[in-house]
C-alpha positions as CSV (number, residue, x, y, z in Angstrom):
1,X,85.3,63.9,55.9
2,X,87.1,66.8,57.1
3,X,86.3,68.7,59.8
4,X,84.4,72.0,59.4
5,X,86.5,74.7,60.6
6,X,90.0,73.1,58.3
7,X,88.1,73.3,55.2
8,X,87.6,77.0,55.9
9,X,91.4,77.1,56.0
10,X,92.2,75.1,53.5
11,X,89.7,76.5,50.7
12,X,91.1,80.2,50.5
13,X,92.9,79.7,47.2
14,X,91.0,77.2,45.3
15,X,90.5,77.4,41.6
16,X,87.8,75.8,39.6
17,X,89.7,72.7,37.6
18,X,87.3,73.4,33.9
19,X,87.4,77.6,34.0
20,X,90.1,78.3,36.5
21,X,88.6,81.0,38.3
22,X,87.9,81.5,42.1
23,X,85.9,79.3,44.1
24,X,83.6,81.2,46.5
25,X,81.2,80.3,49.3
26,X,77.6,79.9,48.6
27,X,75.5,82.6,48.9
28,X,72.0,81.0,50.4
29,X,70.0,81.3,53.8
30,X,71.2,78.3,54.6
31,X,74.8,77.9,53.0
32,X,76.6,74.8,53.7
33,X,80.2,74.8,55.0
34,X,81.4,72.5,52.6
35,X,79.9,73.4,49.4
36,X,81.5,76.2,47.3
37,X,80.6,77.3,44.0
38,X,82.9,78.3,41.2
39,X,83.2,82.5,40.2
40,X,83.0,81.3,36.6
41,X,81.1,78.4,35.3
42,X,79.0,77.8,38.2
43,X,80.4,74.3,39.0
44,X,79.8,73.3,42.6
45,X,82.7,71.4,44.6
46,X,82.5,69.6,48.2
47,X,85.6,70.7,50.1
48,X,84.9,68.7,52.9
49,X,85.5,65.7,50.6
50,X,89.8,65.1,51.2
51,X,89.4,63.8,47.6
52,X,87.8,66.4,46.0
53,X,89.9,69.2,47.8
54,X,93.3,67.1,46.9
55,X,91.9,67.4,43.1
56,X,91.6,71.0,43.0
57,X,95.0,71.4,44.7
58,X,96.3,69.5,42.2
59,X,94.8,71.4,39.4
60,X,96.0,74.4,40.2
């Protein structure tokens, strides 16, 4: 896991992997640092996972 405040650094530029389009914070009462939500399709990502922020990287 990674800690809080570095995925807020590290998720500024983050594209979905299916659509390509922006990932954005959550919008709940609620929202959870580490989930982000794609602009496009809706998919929801963990960037708090080091895997799952090294796949999007990768995508992009």
């Amino acid at each position: 896991m990674v800690d809080k405040s570095d995925a807020a650094i590290d998720d500024q530029n983050l594209k979905c992997p299916e659509c390509k389009q922006a990932l954005k914070r959550r919008r709940t009462r609620k929202a959870d640092e580490c989930e982000m939500i794609c602009g496009g399709c809706g998919a929801m990502f963990d960037v708090c996972d080091l895997d799952t922020v090294d796949e999007l990287k990768k995508n992009q």
